[in-house]
N, CA, C and O atoms as a GROMACS GRO file, in nm:
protein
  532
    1UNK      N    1 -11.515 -26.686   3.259
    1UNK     CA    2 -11.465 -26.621   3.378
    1UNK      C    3 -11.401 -26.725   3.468
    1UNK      O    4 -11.469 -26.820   3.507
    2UNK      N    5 -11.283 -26.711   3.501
    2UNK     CA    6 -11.241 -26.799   3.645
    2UNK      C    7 -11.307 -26.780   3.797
    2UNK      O    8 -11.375 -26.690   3.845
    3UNK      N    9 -11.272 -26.871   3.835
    3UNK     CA   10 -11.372 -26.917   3.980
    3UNK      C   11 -11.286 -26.985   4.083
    3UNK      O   12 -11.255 -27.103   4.068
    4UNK      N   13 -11.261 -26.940   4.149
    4UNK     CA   14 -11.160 -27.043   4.269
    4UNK      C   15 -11.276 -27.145   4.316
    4UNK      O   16 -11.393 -27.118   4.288
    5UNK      N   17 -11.250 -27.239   4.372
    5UNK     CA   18 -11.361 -27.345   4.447
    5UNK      C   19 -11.265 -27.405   4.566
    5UNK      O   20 -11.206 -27.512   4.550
    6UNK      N   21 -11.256 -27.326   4.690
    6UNK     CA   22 -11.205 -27.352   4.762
    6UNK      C   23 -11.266 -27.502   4.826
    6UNK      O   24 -11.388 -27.521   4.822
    7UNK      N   25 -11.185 -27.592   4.877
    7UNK     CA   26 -11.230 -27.717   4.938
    7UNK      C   27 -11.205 -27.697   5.062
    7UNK      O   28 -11.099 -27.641   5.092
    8UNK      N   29 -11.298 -27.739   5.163
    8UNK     CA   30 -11.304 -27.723   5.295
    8UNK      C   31 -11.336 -27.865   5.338
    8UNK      O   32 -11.412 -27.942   5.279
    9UNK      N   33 -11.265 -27.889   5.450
    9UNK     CA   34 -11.257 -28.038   5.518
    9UNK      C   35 -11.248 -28.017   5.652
    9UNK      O   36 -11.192 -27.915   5.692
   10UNK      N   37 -11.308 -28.121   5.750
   10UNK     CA   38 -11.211 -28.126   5.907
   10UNK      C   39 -11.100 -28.219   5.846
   10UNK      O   40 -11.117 -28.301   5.757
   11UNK      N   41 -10.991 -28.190   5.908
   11UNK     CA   42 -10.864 -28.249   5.821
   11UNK      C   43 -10.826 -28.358   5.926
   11UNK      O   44 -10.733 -28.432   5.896
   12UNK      N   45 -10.882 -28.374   6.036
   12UNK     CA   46 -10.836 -28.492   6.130
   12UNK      C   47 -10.954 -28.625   6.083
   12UNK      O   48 -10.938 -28.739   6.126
   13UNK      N   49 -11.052 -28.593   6.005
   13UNK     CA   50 -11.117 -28.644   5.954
   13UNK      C   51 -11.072 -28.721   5.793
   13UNK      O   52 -11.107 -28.834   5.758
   14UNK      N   53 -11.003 -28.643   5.729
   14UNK     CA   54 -10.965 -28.629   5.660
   14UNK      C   55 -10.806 -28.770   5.655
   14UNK      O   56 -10.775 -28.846   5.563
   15UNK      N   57 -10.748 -28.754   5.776
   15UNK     CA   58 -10.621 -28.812   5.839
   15UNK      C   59 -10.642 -28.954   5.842
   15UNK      O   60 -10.574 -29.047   5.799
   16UNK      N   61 -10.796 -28.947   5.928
   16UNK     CA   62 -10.869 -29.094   5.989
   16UNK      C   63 -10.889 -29.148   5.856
   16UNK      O   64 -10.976 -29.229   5.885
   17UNK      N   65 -10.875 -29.159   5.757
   17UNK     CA   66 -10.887 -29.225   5.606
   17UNK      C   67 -10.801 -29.344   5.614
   17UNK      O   68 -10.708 -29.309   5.687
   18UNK      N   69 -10.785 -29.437   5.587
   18UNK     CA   70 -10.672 -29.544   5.535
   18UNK      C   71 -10.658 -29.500   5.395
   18UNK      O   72 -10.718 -29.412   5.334
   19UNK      N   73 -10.528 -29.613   5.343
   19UNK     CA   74 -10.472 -29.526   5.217
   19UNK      C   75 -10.561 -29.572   5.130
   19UNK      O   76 -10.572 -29.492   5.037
   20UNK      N   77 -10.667 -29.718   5.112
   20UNK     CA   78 -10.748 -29.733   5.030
   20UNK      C   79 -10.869 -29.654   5.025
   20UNK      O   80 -10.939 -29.624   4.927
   21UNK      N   81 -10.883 -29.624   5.154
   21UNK     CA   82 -11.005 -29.533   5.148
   21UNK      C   83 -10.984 -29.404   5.091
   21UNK      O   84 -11.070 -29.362   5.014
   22UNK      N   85 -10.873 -29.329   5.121
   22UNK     CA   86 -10.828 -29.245   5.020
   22UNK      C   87 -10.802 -29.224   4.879
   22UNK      O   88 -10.812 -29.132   4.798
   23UNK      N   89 -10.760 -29.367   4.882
   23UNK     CA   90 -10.691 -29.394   4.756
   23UNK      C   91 -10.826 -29.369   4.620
   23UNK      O   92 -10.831 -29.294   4.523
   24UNK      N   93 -10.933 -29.485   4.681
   24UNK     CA   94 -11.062 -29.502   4.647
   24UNK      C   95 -11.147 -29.332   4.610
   24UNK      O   96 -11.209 -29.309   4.506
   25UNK      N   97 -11.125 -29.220   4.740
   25UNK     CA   98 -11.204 -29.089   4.700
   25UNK      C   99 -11.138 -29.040   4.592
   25UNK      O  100 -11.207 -28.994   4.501
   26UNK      N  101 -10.940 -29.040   4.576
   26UNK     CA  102 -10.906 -28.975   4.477
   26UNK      C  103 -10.940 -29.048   4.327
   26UNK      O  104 -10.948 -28.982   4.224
   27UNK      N  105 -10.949 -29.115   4.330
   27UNK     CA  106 -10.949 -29.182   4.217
   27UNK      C  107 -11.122 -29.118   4.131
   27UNK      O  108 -11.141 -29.068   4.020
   28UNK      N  109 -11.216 -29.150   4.240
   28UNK     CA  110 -11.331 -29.080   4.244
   28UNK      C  111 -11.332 -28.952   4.128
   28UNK      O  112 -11.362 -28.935   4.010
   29UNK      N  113 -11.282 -28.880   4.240
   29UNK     CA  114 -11.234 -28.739   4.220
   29UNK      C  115 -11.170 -28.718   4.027
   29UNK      O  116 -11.218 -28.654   3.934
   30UNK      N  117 -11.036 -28.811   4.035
   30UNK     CA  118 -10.998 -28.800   3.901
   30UNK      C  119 -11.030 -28.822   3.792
   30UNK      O  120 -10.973 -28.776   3.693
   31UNK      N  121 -11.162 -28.925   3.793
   31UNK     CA  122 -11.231 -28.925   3.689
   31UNK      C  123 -11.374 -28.800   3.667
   31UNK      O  124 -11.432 -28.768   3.564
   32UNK      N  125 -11.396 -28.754   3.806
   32UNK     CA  126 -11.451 -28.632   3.769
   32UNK      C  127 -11.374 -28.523   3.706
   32UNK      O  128 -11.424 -28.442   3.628
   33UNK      N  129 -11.249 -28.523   3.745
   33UNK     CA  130 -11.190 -28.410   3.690
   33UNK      C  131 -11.126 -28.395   3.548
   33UNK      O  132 -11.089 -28.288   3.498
   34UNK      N  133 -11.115 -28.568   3.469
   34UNK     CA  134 -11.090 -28.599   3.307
   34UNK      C  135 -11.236 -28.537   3.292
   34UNK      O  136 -11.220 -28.415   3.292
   35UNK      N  137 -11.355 -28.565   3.282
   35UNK     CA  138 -11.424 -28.514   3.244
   35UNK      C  139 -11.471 -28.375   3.257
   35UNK      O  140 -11.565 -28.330   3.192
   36UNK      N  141 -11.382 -28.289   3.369
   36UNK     CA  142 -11.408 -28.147   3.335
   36UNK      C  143 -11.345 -28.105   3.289
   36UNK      O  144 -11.382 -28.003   3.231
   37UNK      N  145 -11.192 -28.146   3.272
   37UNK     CA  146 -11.094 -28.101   3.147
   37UNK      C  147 -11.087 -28.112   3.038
   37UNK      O  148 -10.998 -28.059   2.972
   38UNK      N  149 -11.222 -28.217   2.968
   38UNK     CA  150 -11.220 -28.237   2.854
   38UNK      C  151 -11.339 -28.169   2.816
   38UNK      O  152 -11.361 -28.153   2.696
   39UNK      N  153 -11.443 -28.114   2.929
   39UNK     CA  154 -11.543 -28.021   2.903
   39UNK      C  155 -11.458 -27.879   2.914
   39UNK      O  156 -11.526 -27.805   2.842
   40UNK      N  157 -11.365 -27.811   2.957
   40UNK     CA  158 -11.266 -27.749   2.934
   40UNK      C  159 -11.305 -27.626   3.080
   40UNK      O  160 -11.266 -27.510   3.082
   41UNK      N  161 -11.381 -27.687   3.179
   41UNK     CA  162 -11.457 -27.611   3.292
   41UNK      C  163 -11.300 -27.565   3.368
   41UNK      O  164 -11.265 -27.448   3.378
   42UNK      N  165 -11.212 -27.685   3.419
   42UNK     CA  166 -11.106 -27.650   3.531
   42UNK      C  167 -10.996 -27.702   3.521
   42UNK      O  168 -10.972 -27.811   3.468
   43UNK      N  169 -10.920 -27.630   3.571
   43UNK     CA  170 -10.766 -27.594   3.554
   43UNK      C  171 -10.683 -27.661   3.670
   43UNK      O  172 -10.705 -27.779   3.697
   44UNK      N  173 -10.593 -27.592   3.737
   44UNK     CA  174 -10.524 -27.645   3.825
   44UNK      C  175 -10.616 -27.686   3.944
   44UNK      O  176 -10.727 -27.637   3.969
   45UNK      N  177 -10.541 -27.798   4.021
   45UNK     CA  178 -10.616 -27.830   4.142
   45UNK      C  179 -10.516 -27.883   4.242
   45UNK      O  180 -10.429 -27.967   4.217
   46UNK      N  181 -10.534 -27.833   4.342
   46UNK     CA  182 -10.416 -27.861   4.438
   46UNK      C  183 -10.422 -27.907   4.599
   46UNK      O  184 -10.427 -27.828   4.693
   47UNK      N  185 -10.422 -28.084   4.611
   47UNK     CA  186 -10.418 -28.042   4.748
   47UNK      C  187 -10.343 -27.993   4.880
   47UNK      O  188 -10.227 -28.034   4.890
   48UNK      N  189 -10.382 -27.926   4.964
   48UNK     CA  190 -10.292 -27.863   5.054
   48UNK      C  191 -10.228 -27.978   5.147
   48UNK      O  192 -10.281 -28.084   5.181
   49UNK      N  193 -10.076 -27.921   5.183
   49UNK     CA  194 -10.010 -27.983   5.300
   49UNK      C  195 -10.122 -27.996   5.413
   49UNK      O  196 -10.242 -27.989   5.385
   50UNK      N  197 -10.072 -28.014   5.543
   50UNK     CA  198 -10.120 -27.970   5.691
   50UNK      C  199 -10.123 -27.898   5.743
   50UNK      O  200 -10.028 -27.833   5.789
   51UNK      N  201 -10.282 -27.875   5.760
   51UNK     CA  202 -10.224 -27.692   5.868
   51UNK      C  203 -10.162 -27.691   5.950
   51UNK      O  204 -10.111 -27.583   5.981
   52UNK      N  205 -10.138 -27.786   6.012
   52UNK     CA  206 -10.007 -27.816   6.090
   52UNK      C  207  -9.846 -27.750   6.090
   52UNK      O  208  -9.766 -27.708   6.173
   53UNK      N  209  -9.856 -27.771   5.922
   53UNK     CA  210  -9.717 -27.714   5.912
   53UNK      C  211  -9.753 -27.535   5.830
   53UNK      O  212  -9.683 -27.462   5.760
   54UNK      N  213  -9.828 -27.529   5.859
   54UNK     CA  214  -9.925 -27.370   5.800
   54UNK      C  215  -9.854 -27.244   5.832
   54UNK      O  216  -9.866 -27.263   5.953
   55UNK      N  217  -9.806 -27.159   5.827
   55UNK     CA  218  -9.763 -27.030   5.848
   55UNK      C  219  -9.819 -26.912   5.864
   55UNK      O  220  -9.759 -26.846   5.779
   56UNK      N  221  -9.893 -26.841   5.915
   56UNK     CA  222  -9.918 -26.743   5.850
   56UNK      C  223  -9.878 -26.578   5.876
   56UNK      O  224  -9.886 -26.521   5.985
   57UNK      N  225  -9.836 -26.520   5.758
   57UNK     CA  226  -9.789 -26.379   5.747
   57UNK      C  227  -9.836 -26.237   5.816
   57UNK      O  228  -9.867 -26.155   5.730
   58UNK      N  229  -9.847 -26.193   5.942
   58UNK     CA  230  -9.904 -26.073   6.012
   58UNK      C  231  -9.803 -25.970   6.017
   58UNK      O  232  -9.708 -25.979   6.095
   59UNK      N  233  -9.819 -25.866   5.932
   59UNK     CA  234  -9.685 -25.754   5.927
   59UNK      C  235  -9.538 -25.818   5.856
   59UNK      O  236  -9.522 -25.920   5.789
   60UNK      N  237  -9.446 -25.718   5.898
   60UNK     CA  238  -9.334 -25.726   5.848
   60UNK      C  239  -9.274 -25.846   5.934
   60UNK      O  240  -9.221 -25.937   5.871
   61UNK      N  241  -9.279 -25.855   6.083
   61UNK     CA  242  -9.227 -25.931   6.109
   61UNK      C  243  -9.271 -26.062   6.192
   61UNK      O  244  -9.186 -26.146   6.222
   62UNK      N  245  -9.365 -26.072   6.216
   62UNK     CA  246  -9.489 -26.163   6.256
   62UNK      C  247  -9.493 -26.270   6.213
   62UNK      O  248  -9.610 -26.276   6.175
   63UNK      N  249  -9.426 -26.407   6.179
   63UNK     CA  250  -9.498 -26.548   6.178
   63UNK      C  251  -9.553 -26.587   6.261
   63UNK      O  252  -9.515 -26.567   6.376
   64UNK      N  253  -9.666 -26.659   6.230
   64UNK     CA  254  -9.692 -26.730   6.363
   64UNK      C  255  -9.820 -26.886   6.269
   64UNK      O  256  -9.894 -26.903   6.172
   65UNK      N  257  -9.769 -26.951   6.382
   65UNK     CA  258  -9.779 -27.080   6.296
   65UNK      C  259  -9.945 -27.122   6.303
   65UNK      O  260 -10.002 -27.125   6.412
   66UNK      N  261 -10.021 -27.156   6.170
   66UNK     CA  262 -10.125 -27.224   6.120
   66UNK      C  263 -10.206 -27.101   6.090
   66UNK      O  264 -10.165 -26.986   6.108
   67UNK      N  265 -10.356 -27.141   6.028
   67UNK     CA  266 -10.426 -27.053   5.928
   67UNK      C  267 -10.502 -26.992   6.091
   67UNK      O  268 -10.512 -26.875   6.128
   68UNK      N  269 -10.540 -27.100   6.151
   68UNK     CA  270 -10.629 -27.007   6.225
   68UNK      C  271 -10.769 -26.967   6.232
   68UNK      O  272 -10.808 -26.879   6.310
   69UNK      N  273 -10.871 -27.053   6.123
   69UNK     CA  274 -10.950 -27.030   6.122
   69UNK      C  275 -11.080 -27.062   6.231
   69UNK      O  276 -11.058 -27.145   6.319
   70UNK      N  277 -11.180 -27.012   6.226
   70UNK     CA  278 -11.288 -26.986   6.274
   70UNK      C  279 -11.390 -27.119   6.283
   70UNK      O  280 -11.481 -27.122   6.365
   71UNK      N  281 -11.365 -27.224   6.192
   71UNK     CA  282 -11.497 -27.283   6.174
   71UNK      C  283 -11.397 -27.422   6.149
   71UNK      O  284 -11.292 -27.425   6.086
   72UNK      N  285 -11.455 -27.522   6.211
   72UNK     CA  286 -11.391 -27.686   6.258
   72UNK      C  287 -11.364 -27.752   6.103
   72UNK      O  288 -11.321 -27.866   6.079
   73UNK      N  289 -11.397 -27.660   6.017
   73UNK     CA  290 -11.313 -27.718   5.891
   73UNK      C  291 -11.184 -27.637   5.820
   73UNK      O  292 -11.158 -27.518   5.837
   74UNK      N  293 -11.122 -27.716   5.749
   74UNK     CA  294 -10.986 -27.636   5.714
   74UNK      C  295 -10.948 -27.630   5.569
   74UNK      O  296 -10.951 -27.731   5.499
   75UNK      N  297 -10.910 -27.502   5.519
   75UNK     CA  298 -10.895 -27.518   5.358
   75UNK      C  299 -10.803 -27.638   5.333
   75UNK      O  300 -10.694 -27.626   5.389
   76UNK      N  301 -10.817 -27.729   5.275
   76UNK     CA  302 -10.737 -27.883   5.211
   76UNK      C  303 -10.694 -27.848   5.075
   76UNK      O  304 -10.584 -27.890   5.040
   77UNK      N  305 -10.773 -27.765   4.980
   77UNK     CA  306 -10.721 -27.778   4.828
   77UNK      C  307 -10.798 -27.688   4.777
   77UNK      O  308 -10.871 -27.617   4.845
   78UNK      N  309 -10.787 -27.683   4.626
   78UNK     CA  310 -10.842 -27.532   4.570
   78UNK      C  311 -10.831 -27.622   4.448
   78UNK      O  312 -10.756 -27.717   4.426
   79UNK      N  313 -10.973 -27.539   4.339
   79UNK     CA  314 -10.935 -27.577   4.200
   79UNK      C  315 -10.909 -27.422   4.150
   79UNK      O  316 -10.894 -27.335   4.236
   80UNK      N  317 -10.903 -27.384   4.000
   80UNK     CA  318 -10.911 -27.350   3.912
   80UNK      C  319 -11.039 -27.325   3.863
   80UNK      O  320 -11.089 -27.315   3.974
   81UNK      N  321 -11.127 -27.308   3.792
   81UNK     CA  322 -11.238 -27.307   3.726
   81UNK      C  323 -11.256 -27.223   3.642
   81UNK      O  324 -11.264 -27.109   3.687
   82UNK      N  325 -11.272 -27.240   3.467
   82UNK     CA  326 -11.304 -27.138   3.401
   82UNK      C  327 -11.467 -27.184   3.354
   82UNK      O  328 -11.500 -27.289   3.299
   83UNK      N  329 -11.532 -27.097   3.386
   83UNK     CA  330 -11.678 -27.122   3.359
   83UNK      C  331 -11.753 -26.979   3.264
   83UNK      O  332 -11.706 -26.866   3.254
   84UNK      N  333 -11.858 -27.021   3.214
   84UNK     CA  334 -11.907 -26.895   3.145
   84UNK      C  335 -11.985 -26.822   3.264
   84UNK      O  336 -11.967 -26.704   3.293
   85UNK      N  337 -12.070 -26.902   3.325
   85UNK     CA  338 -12.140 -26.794   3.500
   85UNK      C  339 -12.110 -26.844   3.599
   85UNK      O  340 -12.039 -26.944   3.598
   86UNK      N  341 -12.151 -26.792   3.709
   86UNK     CA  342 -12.154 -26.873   3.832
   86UNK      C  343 -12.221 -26.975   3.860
   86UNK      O  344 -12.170 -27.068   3.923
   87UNK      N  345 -12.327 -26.977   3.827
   87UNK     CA  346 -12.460 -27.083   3.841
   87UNK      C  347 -12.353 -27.213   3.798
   87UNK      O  348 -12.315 -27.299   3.877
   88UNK      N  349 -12.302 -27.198   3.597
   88UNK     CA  350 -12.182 -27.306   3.622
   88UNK      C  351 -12.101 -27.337   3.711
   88UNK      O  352 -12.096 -27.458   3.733
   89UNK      N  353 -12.026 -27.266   3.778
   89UNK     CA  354 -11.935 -27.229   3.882
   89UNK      C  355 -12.004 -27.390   3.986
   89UNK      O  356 -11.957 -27.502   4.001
   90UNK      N  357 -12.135 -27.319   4.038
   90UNK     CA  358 -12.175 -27.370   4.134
   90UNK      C  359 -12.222 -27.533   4.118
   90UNK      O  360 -12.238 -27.607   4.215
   91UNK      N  361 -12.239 -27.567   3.993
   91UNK     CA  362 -12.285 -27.681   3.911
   91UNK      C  363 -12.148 -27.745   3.951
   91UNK      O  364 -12.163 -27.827   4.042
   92UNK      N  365 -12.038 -27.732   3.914
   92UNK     CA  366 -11.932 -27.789   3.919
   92UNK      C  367 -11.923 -27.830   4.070
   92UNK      O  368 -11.896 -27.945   4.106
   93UNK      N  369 -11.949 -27.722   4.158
   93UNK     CA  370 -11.898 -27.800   4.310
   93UNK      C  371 -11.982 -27.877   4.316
   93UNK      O  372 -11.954 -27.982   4.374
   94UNK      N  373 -12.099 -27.864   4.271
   94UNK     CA  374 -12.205 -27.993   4.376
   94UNK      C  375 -12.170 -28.102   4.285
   94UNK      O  376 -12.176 -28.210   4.342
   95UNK      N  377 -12.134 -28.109   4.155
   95UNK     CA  378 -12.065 -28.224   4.120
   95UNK      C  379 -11.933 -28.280   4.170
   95UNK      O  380 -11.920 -28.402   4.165
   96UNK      N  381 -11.875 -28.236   4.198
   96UNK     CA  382 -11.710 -28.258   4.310
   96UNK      C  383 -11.770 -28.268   4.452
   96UNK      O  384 -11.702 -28.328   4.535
   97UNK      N  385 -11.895 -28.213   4.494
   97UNK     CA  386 -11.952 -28.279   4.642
   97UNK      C  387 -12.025 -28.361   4.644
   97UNK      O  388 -12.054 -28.398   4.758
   98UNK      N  389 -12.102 -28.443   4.519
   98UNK     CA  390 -12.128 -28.554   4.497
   98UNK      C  391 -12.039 -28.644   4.521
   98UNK      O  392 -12.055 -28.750   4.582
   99UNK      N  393 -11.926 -28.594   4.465
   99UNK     CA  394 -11.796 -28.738   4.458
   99UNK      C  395 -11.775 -28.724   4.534
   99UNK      O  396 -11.730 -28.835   4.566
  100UNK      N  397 -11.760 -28.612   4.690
  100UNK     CA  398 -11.652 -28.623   4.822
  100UNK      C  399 -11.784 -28.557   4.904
  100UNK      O  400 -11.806 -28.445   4.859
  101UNK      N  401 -11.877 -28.594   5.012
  101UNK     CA  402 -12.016 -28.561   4.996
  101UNK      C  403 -11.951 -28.474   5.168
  101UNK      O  404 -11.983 -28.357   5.192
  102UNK      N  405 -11.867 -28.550   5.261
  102UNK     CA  406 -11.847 -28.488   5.349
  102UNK      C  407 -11.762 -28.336   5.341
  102UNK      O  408 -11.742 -28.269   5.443
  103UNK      N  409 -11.725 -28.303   5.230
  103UNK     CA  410 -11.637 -28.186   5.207
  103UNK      C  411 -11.713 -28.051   5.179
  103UNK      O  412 -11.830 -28.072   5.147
  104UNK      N  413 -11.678 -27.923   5.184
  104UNK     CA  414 -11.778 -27.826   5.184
  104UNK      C  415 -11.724 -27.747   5.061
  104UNK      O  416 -11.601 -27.744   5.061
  105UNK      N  417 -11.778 -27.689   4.967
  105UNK     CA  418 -11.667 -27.591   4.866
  105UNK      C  419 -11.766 -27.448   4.880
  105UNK      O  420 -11.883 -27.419   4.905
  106UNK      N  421 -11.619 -27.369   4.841
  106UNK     CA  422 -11.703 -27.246   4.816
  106UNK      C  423 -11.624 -27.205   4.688
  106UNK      O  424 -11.513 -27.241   4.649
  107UNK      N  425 -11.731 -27.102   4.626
  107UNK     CA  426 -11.681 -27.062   4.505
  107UNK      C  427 -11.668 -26.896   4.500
  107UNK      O  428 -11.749 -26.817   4.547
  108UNK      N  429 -11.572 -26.872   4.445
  108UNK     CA  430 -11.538 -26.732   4.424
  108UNK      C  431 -11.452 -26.700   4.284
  108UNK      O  432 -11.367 -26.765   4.223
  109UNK      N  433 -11.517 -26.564   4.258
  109UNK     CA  434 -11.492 -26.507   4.127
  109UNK      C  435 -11.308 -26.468   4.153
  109UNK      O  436 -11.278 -26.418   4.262
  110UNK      N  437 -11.217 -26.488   4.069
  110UNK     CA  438 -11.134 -26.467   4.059
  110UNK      C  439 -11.104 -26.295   4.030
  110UNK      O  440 -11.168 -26.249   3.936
  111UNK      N  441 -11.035 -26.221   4.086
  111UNK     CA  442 -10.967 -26.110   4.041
  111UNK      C  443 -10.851 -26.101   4.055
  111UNK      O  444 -10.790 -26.159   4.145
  112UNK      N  445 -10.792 -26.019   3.957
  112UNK     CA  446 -10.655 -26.010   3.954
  112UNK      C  447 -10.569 -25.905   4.036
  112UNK      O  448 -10.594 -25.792   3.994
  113UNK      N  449 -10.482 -25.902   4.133
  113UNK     CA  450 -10.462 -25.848   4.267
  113UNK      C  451 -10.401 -25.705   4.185
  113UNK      O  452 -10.447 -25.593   4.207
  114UNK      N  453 -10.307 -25.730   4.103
  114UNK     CA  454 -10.290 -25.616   4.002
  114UNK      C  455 -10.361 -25.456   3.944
  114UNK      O  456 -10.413 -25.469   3.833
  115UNK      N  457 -10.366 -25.373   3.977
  115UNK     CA  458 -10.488 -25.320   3.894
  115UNK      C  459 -10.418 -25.288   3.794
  115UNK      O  460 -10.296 -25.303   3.798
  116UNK      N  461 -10.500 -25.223   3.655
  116UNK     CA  462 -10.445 -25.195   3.524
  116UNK      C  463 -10.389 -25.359   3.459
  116UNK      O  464 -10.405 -25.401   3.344
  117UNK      N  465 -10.333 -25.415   3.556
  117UNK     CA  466 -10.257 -25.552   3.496
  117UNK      C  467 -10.406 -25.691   3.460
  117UNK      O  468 -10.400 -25.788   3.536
  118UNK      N  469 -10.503 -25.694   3.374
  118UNK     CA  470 -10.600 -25.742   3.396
  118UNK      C  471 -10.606 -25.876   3.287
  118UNK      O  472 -10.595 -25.867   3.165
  119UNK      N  473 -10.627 -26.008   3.369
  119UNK     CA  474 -10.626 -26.090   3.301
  119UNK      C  475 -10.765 -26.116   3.220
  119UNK      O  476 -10.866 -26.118   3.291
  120UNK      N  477 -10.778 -26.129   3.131
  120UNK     CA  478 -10.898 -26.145   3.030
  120UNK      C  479 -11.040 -26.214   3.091
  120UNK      O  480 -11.152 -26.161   3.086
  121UNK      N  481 -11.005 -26.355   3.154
  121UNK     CA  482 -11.103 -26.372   3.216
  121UNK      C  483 -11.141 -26.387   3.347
  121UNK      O  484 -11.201 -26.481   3.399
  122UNK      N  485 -11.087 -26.254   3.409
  122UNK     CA  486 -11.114 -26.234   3.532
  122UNK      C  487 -11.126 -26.084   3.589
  122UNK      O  488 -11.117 -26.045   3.705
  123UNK      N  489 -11.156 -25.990   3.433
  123UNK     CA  490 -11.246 -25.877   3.471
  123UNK      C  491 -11.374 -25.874   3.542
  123UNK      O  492 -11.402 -25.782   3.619
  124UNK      N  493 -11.483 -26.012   3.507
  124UNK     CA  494 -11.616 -25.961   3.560
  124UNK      C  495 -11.587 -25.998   3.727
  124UNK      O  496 -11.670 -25.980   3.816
  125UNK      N  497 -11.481 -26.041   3.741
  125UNK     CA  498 -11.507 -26.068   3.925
  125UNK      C  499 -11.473 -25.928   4.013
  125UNK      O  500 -11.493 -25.911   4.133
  126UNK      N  501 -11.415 -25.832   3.914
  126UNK     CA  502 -11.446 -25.647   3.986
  126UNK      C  503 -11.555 -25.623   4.018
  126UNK      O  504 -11.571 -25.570   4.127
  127UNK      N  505 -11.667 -25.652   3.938
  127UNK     CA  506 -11.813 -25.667   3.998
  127UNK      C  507 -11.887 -25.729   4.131
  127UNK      O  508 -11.830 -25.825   4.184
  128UNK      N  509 -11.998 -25.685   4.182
  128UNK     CA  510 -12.015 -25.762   4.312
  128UNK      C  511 -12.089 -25.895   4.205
  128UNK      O  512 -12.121 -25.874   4.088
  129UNK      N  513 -12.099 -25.978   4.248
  129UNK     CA  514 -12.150 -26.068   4.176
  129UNK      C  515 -12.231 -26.168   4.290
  129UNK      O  516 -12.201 -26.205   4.404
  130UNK      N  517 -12.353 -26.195   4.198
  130UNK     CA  518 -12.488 -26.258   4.338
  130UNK      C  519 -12.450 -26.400   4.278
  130UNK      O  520 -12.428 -26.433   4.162
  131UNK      N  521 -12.449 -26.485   4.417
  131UNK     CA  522 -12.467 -26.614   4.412
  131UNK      C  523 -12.663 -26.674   4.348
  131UNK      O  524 -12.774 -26.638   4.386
  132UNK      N  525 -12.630 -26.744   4.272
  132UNK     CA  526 -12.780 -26.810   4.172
  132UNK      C  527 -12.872 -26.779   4.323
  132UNK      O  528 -12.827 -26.748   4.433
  133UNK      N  529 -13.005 -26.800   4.282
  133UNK     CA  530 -13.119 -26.837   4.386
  133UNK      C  531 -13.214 -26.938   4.361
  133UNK      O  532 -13.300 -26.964   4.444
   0.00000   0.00000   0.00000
């Protein structure tokens, strides 16, 4: 089943990095992620621009600029994840929040926005589905 794993950051935090110190988490990061591609767990991973330069869509004619959210951190990047459960799902972030410990992820079952149009492994996320306990 696919799994989004949204990454959440304060992104001025995020800014305050030098490029080695950055340089140093991604690198981190990329050797966690050879080893989940060769365990065959996740797929694309992407990090985001600045919410700064953020947009977001209200009606037909409505821009209005940045996400806007609620809580002093900001979506930065997203993976991919094909996992057999969630519990995997959830295994995977705390391994990617091992490597980046100040970052927060959340995980969610993928569905396909389509109905009738259904991608193979992202029927069971029509279901409500319980986070492990």
């Amino acid at each position: 089943m696919l799994y989004a794993l949204l990454a959440y950051h304060e992104e001025d935090f995020v800014r305050s990095w030098s490029d080695e110190e950055d340089g140093a988490l991604m690198a981190k990061l990329d050797g966690l992620h050879e080893r989940m591609l060769e365990d065959g767990r996740i797929g694309p991973a992407a990090r985001l621009g600045a919410t700064a330069l953020a947009l977001t869509v209200r009606g037909k004619a409505v821009v209005t600029d940045g996400p806007f959210a609620e809580t002093k951190e900001q979506l930065l990047g997203f993976y991919i994840l094909d996992c057999e459960t969630i519990e995997q799902a959830v295994e995977t972030a705390q391994e990617l929040k091992a490597a980046n410990p100040s970052a927060i992820y959340e995980v969610r079952p993928l569905v396909l926005f389509r109905p009738g149009k259904a991608i193979p492994l992202t029927d069971q996320g029509l279901d409500v589905v319980r986070p492990p306990e």
